[in-house]
BANU-874291 format. One record per residue (C-alpha): residue in one letter; x, y, z. Coordinates in steps of 0.02 Angstrom, whole numbers, plus 50000, padded with zeros to 5 digits. Example, Ala and Ser with C-alpha at 12.3 -4.5 7.8 and 13.67 -1.06 7.14 Angstrom:
% residues 2
@type: A; x: 50615; y: 49775; z: 50390
@type: S; x: 50684; y: 49947; z: 50357
//
This chain:
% residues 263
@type: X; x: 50063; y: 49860; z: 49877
@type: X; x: 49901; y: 49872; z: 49783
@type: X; x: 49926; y: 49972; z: 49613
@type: X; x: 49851; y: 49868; z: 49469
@type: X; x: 49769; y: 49761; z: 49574
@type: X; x: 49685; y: 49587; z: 49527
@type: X; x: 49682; y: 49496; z: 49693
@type: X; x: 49690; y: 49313; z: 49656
@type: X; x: 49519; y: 49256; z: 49559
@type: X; x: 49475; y: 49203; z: 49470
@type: X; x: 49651; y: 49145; z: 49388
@type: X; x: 49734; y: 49005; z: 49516
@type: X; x: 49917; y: 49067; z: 49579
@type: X; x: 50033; y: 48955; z: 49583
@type: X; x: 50150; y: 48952; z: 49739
@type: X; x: 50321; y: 48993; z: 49670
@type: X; x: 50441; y: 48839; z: 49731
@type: X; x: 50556; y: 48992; z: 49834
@type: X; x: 50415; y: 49003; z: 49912
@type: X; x: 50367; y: 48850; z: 49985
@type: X; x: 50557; y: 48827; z: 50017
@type: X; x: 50526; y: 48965; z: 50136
@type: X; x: 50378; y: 48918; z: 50223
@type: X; x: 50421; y: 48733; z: 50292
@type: X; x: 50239; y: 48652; z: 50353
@type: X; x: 50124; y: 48809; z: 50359
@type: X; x: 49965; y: 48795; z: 50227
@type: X; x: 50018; y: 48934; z: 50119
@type: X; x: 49860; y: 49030; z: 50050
@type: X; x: 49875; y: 49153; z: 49892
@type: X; x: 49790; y: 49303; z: 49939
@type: X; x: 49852; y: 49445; z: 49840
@type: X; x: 49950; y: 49491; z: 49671
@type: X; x: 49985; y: 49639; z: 49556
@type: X; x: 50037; y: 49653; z: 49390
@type: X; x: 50218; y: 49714; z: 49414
@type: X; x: 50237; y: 49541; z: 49485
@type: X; x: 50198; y: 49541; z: 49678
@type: X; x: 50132; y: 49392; z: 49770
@type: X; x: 50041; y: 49394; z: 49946
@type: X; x: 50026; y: 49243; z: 50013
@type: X; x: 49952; y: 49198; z: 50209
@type: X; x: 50036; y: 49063; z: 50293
@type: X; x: 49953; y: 48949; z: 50438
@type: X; x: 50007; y: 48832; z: 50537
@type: X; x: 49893; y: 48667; z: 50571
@type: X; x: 49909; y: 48621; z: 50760
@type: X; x: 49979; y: 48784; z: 50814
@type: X; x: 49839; y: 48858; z: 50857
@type: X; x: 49934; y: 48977; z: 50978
@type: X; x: 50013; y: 49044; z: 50831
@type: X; x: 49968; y: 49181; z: 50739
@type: X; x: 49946; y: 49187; z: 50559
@type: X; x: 50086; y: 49262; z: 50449
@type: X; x: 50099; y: 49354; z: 50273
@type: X; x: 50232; y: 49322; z: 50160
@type: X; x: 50271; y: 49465; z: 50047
@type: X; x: 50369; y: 49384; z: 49881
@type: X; x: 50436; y: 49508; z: 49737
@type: X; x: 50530; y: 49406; z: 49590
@type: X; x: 50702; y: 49436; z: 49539
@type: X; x: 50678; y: 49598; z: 49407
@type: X; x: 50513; y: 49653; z: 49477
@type: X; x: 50453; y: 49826; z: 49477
@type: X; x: 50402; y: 49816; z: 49637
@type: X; x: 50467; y: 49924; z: 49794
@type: X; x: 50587; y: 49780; z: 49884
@type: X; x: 50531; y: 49689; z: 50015
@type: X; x: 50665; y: 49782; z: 50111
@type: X; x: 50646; y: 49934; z: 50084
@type: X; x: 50449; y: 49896; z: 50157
@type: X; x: 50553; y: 49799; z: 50303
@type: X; x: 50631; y: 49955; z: 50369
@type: X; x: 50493; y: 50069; z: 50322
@type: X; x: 50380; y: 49940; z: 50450
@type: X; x: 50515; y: 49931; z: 50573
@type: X; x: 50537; y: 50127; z: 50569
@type: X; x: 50352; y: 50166; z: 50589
@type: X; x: 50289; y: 50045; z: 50713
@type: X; x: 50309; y: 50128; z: 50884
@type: X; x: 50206; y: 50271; z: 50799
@type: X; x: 50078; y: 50180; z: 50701
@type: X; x: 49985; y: 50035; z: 50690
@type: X; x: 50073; y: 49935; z: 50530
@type: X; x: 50107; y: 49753; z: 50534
@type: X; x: 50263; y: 49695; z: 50632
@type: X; x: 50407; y: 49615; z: 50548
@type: X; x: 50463; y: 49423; z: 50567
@type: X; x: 50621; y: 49421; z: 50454
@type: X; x: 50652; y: 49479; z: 50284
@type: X; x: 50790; y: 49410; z: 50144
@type: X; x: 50854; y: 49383; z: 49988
@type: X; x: 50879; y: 49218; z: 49870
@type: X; x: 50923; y: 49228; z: 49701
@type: X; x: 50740; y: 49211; z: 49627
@type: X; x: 50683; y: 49361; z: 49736
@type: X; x: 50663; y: 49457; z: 49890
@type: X; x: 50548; y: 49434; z: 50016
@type: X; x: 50456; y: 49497; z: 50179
@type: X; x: 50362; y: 49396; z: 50340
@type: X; x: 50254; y: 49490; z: 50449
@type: X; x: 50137; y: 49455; z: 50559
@type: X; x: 49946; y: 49454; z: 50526
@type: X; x: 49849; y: 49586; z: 50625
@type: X; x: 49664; y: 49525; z: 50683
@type: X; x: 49574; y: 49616; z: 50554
@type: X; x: 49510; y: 49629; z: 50375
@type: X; x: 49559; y: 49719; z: 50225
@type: X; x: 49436; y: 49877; z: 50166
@type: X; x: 49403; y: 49788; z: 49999
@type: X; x: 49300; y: 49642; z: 50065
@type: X; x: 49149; y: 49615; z: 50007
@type: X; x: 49068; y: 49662; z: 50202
@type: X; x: 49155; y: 49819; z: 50209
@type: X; x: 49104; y: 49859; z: 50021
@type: X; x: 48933; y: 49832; z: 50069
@type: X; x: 48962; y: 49987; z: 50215
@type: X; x: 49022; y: 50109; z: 50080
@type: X; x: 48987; y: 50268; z: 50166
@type: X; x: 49047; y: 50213; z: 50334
@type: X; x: 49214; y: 50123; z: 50286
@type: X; x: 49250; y: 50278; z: 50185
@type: X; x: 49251; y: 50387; z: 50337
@type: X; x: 49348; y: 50237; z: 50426
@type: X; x: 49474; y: 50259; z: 50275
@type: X; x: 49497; y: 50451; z: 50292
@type: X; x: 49513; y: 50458; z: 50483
@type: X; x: 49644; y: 50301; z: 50467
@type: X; x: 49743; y: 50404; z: 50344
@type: X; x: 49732; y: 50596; z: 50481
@type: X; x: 49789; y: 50436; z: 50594
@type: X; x: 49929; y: 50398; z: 50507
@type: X; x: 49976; y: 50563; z: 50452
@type: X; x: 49964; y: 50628; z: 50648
@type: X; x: 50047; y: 50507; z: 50730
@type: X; x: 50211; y: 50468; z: 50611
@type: X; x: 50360; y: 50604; z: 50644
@type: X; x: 50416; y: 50712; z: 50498
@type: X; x: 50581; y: 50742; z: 50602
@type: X; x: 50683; y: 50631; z: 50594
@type: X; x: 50585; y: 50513; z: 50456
@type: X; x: 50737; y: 50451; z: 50339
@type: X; x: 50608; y: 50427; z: 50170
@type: X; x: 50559; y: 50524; z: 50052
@type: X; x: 50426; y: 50512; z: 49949
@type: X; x: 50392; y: 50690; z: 49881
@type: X; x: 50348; y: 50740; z: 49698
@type: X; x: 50529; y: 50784; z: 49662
@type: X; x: 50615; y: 50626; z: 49714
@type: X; x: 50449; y: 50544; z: 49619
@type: X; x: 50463; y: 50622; z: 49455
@type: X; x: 50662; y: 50632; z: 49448
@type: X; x: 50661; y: 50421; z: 49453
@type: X; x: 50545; y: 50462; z: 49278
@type: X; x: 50635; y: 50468; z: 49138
@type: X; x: 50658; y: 50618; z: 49059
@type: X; x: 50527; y: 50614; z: 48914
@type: X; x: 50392; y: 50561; z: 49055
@type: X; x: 50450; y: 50712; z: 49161
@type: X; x: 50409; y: 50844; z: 49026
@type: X; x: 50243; y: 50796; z: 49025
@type: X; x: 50204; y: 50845; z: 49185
@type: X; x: 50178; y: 51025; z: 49263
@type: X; x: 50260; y: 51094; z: 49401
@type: X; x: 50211; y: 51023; z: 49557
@type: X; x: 50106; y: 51153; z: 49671
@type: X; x: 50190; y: 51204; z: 49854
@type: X; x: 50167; y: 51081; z: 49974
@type: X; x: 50020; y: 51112; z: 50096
@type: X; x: 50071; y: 51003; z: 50245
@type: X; x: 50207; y: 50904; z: 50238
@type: X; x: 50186; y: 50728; z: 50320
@type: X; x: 50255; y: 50539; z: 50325
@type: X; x: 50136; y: 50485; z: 50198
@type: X; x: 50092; y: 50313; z: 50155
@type: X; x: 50132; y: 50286; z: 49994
@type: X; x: 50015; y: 50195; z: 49910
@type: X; x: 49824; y: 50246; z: 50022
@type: X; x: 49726; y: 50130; z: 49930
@type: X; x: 49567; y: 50045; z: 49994
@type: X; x: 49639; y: 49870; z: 50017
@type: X; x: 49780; y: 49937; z: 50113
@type: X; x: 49670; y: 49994; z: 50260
@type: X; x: 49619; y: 49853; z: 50375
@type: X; x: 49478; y: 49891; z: 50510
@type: X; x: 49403; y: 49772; z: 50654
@type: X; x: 49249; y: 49659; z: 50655
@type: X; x: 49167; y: 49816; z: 50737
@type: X; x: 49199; y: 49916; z: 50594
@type: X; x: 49348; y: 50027; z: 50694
@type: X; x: 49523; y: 50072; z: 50629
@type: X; x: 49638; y: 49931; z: 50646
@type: X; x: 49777; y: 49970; z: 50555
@type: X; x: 49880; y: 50008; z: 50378
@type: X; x: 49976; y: 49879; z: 50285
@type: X; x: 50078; y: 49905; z: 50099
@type: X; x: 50190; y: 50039; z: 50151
@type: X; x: 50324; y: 50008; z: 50038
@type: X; x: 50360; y: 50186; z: 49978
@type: X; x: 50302; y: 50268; z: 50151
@type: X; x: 50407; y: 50453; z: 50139
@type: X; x: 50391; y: 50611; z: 50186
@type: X; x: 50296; y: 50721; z: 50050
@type: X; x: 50127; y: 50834; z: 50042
@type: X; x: 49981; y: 50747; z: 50137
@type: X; x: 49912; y: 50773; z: 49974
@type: X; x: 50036; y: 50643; z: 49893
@type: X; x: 49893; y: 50522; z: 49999
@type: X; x: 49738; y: 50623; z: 50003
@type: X; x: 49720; y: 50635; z: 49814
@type: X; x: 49739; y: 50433; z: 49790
@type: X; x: 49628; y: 50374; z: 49925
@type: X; x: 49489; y: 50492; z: 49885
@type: X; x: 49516; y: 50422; z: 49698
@type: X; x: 49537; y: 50229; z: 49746
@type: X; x: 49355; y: 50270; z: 49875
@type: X; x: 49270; y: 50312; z: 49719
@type: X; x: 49346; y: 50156; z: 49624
@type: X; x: 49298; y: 50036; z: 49742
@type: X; x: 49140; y: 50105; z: 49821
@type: X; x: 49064; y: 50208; z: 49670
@type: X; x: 49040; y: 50375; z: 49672
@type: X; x: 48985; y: 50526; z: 49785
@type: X; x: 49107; y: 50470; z: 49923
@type: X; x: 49255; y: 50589; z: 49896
@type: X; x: 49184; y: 50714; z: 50001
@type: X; x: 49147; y: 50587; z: 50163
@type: X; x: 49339; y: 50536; z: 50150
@type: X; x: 49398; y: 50731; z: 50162
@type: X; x: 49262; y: 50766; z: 50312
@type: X; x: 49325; y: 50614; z: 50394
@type: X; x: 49521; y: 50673; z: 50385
@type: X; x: 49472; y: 50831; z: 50419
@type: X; x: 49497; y: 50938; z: 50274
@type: X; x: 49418; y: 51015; z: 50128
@type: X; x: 49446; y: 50979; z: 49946
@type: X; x: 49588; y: 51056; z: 49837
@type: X; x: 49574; y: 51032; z: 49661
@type: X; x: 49729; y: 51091; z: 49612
@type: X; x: 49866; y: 50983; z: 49719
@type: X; x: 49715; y: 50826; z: 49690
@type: X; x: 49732; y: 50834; z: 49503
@type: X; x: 49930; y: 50849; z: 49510
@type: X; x: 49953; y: 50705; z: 49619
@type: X; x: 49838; y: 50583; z: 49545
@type: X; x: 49933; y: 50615; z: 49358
@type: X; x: 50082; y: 50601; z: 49435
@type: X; x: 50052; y: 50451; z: 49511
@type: X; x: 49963; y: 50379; z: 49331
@type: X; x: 50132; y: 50426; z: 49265
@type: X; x: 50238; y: 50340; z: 49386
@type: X; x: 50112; y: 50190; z: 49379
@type: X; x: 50120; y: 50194; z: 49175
@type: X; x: 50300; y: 50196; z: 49181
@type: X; x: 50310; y: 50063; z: 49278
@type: X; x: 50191; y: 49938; z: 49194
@type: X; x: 50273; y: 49983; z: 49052
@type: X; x: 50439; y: 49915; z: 49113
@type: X; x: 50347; y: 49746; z: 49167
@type: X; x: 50274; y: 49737; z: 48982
@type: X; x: 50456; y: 49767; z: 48915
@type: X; x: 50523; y: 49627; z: 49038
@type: X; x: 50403; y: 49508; z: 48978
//
């Protein structure tokens, strides 16, 4: 999950104690966190070289966060279709919830190398999203994530603000949260794979479209929204773009909001 991002600089992160109660010897590396109280941390094991690396997911007790297992049965769900980290084990203790996968040989769309390739990791970005959207099966899919089911978990003075939502123009299995960091591509600059997909439903392809053309121009600057939509392989629509980016604000807002409250 990447809304609200920070990653983990230049603050230090300290490993929760659940934490290191679940990961035995490994070296246990903070790599990611968000401010509705995620932690990302890699795990490696010294001497194991045969081993590959894994990432702990870890959502506290009370967190705003999509569980950890609701992300474990999304992964386990789409894998024969997609390429999305494979699950270890998932569980529960009483300070929070948590998730194990393993890493994939690859690096996230955020690093500094990648940033430096705007214009081509931005096409890498919209063809890994026609990817996904392509190769995960409507039928059958048993999440949604489409504006209705979105806005009806808002309360009700949030949902008034809001206009209707437009008809769907293609209805896919869409990510869930298409942000930059959440696309991971190979040494050699190819697709490798998507990771985050927490809220991964069935809704308009726009649902996606609309935040990763928005999070392209975040992270790389500006003039790249229309090298994302060439790269999917479809042409811009103002209307269903500005509906799904305010709905997701709200939906962000809303939840922030509850984090704030918490604390």
């Amino acid at each position: 999950m990447s809304r609200a991002l920070l990653g983990v600089r230049p603050a230090p992160v300290e490993v929760p104690p659940a934490v290191r109660a679940l990961t035995g010897w490994a070296v246990v590396t903070p790599v990611w966190r968000n401010e509705l109280g995620g932690l990302t941390f890699r795990l490696d094991e010294p001497g194991r070289a045969l081993r590959r690396a894994r990432y702990l997911k870890w959502v506290p007790r009370g967190s705003a966060c999509p569980d950890p297992a609701a992300e474990g049965d999304r992964l386990h769900w789409a894998g024969p279709h997609a390429a999305v980290p494979r699950v270890l084990y998932q569980g529960l203790r009483p300070e929070g919830a948590y998730l194990v996968t393993e890493a994939i040989d690859a690096t996230s769309a955020i690093e500094q190398h990648w940033v430096a390739r705007r214009e081509h990791a931005a096409r890498v970005i919209g063809a890994g999203l026609r990817f996904l959207h392509d190769s995960l099966p409507v039928d059958g899919c048993p999440f949604d994530w489409s504006a209705a089911s979105r806005a009806a978990a808002l309360p009700a003075r949030v949902r008034r603000r809001l206009p209707p939502a437009p008809e769907p123009d293609l209805l896919v299995v869409c990510h869930g949260d298409a942000t930059v960091p959440n696309t991971l591509l190979r040494d050699d600059g190819t697709f490798a794979a998507h990771v985050d997909v927490g809220e991964l439903g069935v809704a308009d392809r726009w649902a996606d479209i609309a935040v990763t053309t928005r999070s392209v121009t975040r992270r790389y600057g500006p003039g790249l929204e229309d090298v994302v939509l060439e790269a999917y392989g479809v042409g811009p629509d103002p209307l269903r773009t500005a509906y799904y980016r305010r709905l997701w604000d709200a939906v962000e807002t809303w939840r922030l909001g509850r984090v704030r409250s918490a604390g």
